[in-house]
matplotlib code that plots the C-alpha trace (Angstrom):
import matplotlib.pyplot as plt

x = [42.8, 40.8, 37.0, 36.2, 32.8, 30.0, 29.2, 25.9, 24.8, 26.0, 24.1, 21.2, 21.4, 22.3, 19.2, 16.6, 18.3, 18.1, 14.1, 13.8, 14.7, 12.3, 9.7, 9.8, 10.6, 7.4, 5.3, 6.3, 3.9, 5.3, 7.6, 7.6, 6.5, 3.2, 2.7, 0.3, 2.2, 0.9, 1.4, 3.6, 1.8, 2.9, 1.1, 2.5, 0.7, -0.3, 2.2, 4.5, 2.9, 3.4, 6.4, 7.1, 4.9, 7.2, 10.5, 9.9, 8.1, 11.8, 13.9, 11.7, 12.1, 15.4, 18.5, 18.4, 15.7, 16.9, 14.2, 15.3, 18.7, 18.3, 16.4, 18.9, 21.6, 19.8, 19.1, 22.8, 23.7, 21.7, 22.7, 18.9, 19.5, 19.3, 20.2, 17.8, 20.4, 18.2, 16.3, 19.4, 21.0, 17.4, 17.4, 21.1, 20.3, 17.6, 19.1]
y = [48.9, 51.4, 51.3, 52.6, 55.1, 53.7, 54.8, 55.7, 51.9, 50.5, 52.9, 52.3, 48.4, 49.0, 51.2, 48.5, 45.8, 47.9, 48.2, 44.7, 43.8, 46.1, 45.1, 41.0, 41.5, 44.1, 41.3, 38.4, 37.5, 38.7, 36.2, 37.6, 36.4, 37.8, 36.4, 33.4, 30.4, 27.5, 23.5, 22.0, 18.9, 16.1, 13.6, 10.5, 8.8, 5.7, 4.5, 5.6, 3.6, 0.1, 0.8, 1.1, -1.7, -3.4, -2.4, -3.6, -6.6, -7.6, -5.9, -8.3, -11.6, -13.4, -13.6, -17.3, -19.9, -22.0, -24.8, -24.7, -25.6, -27.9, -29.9, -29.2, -30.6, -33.5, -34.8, -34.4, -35.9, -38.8, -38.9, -38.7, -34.9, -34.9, -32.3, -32.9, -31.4, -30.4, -28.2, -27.0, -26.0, -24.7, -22.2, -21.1, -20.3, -18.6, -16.2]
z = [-9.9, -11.4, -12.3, -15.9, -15.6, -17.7, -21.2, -22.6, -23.8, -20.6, -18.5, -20.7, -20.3, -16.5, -15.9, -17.7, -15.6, -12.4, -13.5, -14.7, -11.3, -8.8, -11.4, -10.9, -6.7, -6.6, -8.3, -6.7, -3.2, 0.4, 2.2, 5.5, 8.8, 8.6, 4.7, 4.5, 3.3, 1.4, 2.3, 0.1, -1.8, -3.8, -6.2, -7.6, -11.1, -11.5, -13.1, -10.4, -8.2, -9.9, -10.9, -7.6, -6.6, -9.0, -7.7, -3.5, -5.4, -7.1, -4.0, -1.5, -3.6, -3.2, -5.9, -5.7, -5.7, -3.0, -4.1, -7.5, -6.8, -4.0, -7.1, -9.6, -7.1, -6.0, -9.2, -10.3, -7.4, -8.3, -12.0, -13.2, -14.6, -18.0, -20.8, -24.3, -26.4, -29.2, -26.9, -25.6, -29.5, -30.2, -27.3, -27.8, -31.4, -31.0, -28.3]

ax = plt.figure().add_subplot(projection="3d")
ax.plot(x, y, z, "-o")
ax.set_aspect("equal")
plt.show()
């Protein structure tokens, strides 16, 4: 394998590169054992926070309403559940 020298341009474009480079490290602050380093800190909005009010609010409430159904069952199992059926055709046409 053989290396091809550089030509003019590419020395040129090597050179500002090379420059580019000691420039940004010689501006940037020290990170060495002796530089002084600054606590990290975080802030979280307002809205963050109720939506994440929200979301343990909905993770901490359970899937099913256990009273609900016990009702719904109970009243089946009694045969006094009723279905009004125009309410029922109203709802599914207007979903």
């Amino acid at each position: 394998m053989s290396i091809s020298p550089l030509g003019g341009q590419e020395r040129l474009r090597a050179a500002a590169a090379a420059a580019a480079l000691r420039a940004n490290s010689a501006s940037r602050v020290p990170s060495g054992p002796g530089a002084p380093r600054q606590p990290d800190a975080v802030s979280i909005s307002d809205p963050a926070r109720s939506l994440a009010a929200a979301h343990q609010a909905v993770v901490g409430a359970p899937d099913v309403r256990e009273d609900r159904v016990s009702a719904l069952k109970a009243a089946i199992a009694d045969g006094t559940y009723t279905v009004d059926s125009r309410n029922l055709a109203r709802k599914l046409l207007s979903s």
